[in-house]
LOPA-328108 format. One record per residue (C-alpha): chain; x, y, z. Coordinates in pm, 1 decimal, padded with zeros to 6 digits. Each point is the difference from the previous one (the first is absolute). Example, Ala and Ser with C-alpha at 12.3 -4.5 7.8 and 13.67 -1.06 7.14 Angstrom:
BEGIN
+---+----------+----------+----------+
! c !        x !        y !        z !
+---+----------+----------+----------+
! A !  01230.0 ! -00450.0 !  00780.0 !
! A !  00137.0 !  00344.0 ! -00066.0 !
+---+----------+----------+----------+
//
This chain:
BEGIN
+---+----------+----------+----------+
! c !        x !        y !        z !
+---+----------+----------+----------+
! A ! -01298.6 ! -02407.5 ! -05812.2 !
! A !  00172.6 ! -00010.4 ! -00366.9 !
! A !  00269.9 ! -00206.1 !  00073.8 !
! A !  00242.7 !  00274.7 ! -00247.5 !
! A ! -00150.6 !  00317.9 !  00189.8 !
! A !  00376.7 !  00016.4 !  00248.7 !
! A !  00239.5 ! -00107.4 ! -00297.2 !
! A ! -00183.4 !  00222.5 ! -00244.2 !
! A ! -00004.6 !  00303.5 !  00237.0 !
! A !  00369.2 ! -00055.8 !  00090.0 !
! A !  00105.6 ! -00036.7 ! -00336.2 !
! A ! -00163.8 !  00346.7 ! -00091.4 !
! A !  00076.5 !  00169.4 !  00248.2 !
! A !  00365.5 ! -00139.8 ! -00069.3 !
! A !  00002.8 !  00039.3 ! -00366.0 !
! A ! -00130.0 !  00445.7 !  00058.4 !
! A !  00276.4 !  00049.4 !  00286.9 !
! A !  00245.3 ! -00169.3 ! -00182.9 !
! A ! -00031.7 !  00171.6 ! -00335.5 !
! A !  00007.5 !  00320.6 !  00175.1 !
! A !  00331.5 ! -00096.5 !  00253.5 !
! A !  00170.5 ! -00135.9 ! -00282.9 !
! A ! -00023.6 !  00407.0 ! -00116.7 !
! A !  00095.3 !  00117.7 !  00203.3 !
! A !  00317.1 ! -00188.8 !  00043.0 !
! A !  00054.7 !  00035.3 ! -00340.8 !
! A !  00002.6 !  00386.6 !  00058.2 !
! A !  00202.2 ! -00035.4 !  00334.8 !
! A !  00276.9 ! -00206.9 ! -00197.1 !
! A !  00026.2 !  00148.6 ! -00305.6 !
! A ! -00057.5 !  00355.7 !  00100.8 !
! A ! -00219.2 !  00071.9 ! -00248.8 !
! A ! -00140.2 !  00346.5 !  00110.4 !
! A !  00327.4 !  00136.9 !  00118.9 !
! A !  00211.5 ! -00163.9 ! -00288.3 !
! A ! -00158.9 ! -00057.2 ! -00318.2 !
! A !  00303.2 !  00001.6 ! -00163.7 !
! A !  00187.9 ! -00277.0 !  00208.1 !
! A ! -00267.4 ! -00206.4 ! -00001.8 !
! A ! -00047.1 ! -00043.0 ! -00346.6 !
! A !  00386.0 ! -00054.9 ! -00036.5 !
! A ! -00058.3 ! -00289.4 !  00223.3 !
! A ! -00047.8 ! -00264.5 ! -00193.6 !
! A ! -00059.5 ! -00437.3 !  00109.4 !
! A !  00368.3 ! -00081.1 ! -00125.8 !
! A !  00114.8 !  00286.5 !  00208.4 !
! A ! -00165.8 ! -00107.0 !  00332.8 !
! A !  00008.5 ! -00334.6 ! -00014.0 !
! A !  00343.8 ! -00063.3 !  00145.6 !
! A ! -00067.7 !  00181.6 !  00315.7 !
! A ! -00355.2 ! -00244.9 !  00057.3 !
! A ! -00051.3 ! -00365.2 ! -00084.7 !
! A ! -00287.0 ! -00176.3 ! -00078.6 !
! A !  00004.8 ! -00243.6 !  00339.1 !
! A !  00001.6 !  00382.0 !  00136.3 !
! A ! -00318.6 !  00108.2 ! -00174.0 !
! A ! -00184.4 ! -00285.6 !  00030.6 !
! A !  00013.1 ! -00027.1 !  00389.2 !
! A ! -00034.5 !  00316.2 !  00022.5 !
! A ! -00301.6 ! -00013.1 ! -00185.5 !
! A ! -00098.0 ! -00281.2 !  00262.5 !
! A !  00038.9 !  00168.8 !  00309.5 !
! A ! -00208.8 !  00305.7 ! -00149.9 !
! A ! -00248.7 ! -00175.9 ! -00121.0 !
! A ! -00057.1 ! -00195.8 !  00340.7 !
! A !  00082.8 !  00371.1 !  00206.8 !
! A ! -00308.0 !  00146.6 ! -00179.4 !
! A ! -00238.4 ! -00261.4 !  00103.5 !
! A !  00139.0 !  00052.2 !  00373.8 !
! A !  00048.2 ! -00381.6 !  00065.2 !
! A !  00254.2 !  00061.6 !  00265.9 !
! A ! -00278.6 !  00124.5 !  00192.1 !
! A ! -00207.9 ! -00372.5 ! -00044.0 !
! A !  00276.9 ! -00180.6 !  00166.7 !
! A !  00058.4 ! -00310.1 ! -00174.5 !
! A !  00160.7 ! -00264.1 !  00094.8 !
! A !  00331.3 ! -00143.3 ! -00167.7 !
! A ! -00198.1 ! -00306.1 ! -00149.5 !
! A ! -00299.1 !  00247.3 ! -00131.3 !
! A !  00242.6 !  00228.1 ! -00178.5 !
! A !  00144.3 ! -00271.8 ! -00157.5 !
! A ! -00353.7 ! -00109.6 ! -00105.9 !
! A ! -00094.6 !  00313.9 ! -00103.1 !
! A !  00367.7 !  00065.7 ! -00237.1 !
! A ! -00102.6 ! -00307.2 ! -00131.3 !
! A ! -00343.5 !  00116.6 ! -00129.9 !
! A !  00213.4 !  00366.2 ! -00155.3 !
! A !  00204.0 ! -00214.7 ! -00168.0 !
! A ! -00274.5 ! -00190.9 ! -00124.7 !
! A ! -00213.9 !  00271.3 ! -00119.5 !
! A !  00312.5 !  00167.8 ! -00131.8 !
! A !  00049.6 ! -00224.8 ! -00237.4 !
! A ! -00368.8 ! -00047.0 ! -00100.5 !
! A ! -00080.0 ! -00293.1 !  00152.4 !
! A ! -00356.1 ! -00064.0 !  00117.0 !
! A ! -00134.5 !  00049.3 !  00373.7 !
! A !  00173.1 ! -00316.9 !  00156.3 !
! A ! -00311.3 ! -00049.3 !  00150.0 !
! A ! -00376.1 !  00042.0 ! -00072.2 !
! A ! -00130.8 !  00356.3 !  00095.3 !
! A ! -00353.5 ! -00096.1 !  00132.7 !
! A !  00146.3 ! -00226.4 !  00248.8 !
! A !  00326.1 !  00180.2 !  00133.2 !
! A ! -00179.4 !  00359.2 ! -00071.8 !
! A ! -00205.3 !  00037.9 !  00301.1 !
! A !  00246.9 ! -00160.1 !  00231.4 !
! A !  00293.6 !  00198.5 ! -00121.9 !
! A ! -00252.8 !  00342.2 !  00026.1 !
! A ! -00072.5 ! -00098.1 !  00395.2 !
! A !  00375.6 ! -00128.1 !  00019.2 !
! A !  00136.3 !  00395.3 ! -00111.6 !
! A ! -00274.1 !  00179.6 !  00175.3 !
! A !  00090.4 ! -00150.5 !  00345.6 !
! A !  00360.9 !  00090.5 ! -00051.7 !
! A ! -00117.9 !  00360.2 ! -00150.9 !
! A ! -00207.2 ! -00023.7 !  00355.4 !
! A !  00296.7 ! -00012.0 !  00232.5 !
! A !  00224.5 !  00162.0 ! -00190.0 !
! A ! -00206.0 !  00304.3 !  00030.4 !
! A ! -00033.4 ! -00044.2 !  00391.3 !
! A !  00347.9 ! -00010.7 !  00029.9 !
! A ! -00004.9 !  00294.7 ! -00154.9 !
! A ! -00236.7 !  00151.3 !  00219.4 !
! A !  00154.1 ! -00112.4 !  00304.4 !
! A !  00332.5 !  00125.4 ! -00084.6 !
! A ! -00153.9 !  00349.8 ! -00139.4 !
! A ! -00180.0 !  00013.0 !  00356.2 !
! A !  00344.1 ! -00095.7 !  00220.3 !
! A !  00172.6 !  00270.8 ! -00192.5 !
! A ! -00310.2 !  00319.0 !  00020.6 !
! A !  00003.6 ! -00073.7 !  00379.3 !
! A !  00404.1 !  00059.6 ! -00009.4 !
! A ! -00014.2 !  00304.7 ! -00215.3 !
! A ! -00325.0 !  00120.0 !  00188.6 !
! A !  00244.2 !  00018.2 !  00319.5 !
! A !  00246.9 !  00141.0 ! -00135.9 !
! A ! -00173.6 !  00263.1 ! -00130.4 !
! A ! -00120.1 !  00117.7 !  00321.0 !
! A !  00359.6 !  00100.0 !  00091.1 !
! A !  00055.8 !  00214.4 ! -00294.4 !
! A ! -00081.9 !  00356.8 !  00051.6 !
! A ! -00320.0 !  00200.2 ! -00185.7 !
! A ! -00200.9 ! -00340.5 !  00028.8 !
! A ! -00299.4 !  00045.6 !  00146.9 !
! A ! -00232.6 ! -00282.9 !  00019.9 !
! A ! -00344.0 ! -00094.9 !  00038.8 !
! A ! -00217.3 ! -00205.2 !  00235.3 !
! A ! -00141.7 ! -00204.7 ! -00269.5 !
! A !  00376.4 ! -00090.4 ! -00106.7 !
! A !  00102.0 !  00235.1 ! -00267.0 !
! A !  00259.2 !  00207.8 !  00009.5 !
! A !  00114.2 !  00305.8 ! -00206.5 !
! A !  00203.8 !  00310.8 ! -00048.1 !
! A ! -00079.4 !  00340.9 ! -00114.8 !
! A !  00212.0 !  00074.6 ! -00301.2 !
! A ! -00127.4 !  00322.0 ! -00100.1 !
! A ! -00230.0 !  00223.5 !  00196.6 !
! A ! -00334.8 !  00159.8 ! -00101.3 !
! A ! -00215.6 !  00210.3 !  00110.9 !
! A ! -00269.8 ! -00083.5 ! -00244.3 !
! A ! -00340.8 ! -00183.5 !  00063.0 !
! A !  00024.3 ! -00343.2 !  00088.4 !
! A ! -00190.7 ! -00258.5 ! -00134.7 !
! A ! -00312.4 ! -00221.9 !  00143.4 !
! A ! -00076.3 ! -00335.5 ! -00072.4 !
! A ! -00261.2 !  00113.6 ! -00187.9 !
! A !  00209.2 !  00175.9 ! -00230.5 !
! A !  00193.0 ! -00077.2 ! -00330.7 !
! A !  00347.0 !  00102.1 ! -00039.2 !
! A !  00267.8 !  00067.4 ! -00293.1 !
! A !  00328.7 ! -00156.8 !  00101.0 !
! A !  00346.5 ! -00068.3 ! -00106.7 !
! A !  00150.6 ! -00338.5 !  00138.0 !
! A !  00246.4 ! -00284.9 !  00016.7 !
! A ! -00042.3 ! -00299.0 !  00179.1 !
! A !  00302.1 ! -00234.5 !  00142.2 !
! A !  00054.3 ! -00299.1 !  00169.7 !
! A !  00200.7 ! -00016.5 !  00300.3 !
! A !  00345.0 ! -00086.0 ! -00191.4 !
! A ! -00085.3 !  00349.1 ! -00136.7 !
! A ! -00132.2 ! -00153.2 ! -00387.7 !
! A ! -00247.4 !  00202.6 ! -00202.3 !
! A ! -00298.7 ! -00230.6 ! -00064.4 !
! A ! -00228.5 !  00295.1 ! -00099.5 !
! A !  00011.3 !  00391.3 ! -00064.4 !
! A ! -00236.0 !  00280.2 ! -00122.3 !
! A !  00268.3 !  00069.7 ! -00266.1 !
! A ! -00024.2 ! -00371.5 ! -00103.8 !
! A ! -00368.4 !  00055.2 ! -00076.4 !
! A !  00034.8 !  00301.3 ! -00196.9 !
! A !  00004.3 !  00280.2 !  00242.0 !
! A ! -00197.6 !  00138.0 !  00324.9 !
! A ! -00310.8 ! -00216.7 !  00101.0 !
! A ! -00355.1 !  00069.0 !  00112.4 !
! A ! -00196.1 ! -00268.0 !  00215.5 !
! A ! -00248.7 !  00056.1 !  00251.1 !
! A !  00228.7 ! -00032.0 !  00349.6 !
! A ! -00272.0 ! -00276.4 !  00165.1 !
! A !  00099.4 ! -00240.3 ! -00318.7 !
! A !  00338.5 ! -00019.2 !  00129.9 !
! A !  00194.0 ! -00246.4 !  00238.1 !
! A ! -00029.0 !  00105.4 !  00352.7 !
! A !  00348.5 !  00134.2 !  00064.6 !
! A ! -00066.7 !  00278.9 ! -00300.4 !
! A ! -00344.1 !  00102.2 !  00148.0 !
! A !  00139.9 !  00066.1 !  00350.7 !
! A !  00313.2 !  00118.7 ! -00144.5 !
! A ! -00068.9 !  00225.2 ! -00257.5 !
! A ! -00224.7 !  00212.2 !  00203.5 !
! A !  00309.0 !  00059.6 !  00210.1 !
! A !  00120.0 !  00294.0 ! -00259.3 !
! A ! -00207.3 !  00288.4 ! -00187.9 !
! A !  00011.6 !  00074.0 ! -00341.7 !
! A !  00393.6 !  00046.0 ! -00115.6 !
! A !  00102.7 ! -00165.3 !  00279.7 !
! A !  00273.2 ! -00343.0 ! -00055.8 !
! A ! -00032.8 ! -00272.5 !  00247.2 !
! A !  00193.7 ! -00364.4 !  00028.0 !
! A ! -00230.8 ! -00262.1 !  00103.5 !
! A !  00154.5 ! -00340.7 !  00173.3 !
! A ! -00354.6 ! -00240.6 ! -00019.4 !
! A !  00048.3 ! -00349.5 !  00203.2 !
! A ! -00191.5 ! -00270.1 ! -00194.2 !
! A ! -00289.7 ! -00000.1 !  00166.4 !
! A ! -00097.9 !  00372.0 ! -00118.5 !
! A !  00110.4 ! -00111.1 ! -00363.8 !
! A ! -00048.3 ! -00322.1 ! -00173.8 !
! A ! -00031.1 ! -00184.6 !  00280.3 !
! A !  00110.5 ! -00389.5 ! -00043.8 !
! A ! -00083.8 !  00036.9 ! -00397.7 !
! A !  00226.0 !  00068.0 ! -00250.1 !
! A ! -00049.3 !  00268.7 ! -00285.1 !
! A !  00224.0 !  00020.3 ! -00318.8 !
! A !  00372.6 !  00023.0 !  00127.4 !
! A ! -00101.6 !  00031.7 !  00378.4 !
! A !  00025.0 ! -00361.3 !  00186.6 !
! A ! -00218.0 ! -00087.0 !  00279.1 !
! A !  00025.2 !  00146.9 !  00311.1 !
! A !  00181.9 !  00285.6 ! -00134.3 !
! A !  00059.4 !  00322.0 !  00167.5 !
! A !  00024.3 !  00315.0 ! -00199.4 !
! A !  00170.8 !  00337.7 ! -00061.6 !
! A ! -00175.1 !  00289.2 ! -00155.9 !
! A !  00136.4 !  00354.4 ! -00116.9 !
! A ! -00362.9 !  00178.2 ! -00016.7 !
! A ! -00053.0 !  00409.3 ! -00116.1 !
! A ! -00325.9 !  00118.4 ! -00010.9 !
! A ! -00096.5 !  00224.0 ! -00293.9 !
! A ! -00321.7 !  00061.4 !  00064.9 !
! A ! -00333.0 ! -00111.0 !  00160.2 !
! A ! -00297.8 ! -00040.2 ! -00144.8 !
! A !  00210.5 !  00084.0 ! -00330.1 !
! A ! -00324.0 ! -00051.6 ! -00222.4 !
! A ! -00172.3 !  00334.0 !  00144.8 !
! A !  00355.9 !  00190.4 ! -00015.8 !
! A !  00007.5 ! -00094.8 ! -00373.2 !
! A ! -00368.8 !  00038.4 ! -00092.4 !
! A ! -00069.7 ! -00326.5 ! -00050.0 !
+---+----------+----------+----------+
//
């Protein structure tokens, strides 16, 4: 294993998310797009009473170590302090305290088992709280559910055709997580999407066939008809999901003379 492969992915991956947070605080501070005019009356001499520099600088800290999630690794009191000693090290310039090719592979397996359990705490606690929301959804009325575990409502009716699993479909759609966050929507991607219906997690092929063409429907998918125990993009293991599904159209590629 290259003994730089975790610090050089963090550090990327930290350098890209930073440049574009630190944008868009600069645009949520300054009001940029709503106030052109204030902001460029607001000059350094004019702010800096109201922030110090102690201010910035630890709050620089804390959102530097936020974006890398360390929270999440749990570290000990004695390995944080280890760990502001190599920032401060590095921050001013100083060389690795200690050689790469001996501490890299240890420190890779050292992260990666904390990654490990972080993310099945994750999972456990995302599966404790889709069994509580799965129960109280059966009390709520309009919710009808299915044997294999999902459950749905009808949002808008249609008499249309309904779709196969053999068929494609053009749909619009947002995707949630329990707490009711957006991790994904058709409008995100550009507008209405096409994909063959038996390419899709379980809980959208038995759902979407629920509703003809035109037709809305509100999909509630327990983890084991989504992602299962994996995580994808924003969604954490064990996640279950919310979808707001209309169908457009199926088999949209004949319909538009493809």
């Amino acid at each position: 294993m290259n003994t730089k492969s975790l610090l050089l992915t963090g550090l990327l991956a930290f350098t890209a998310s930073t440049a574009l947070q630190a944008q868009e605080v600069k645009f949520n501070v300054l009001g940029a797009a709503e106030e052109p005019a204030a902001a460029a009356e607001a000059t350094p001499s004019a702010l800096a009473p109201k922030v110090t520099e102690n201010e910035i600088m630890e709050t620089f800290g804390w959102f530097m170590t936020a974006r890398l999630g360390l929270a999440e690794l749990k570290f000990t009191d004695k390995q944080v302090e280890a760990f502001l000693r190599g920032v401060g090290q590095a921050a001013k310039g100083q060389e690795t305290p200690h050689d790469l090719k001996t501490v890299g592979p240890v420190m890779d397996d050292f992260i990666t088992e904390r990654q490990n359990a972080a993310q099945e705490r994750s999972r456990q606690s995302n599966l404790v709280a889709g069994a509580r929301f799965f129960n109280a959804l059966k009390k709520r009325p309009g919710i009808i559910s299915t044997e294999s575990g999902l459950s749905y409502e009808i949002l808008q009716e249609s008499t249309e055709p309904k779709p196969t699993v053999a068929d494609s479909v053009m749909i619009n759609y947002t995707g949630m997580l329990l707490n009711g966050q957006v991790f994904d929507s058709s409008e995100q991607q550009g507008g209405a999407v096409i994909l063959p219906l038996q390419s899709t997690m379980p809980g959208w092929v038995e759902g979407i066939q629920k509703i003809g063409e035109g037709g809305k429907i509100k999909l509630y998918i327990p983890n084991d008809l989504a992602f299962g125990d994996k995580s994808a993009g924003e969604i954490p293991p064990g996640s279950s999901l919310i979808f707001e599904i209309e169908l457009l159209l199926v088999n949209p590629s004949d319909d538009l003379g493809e």
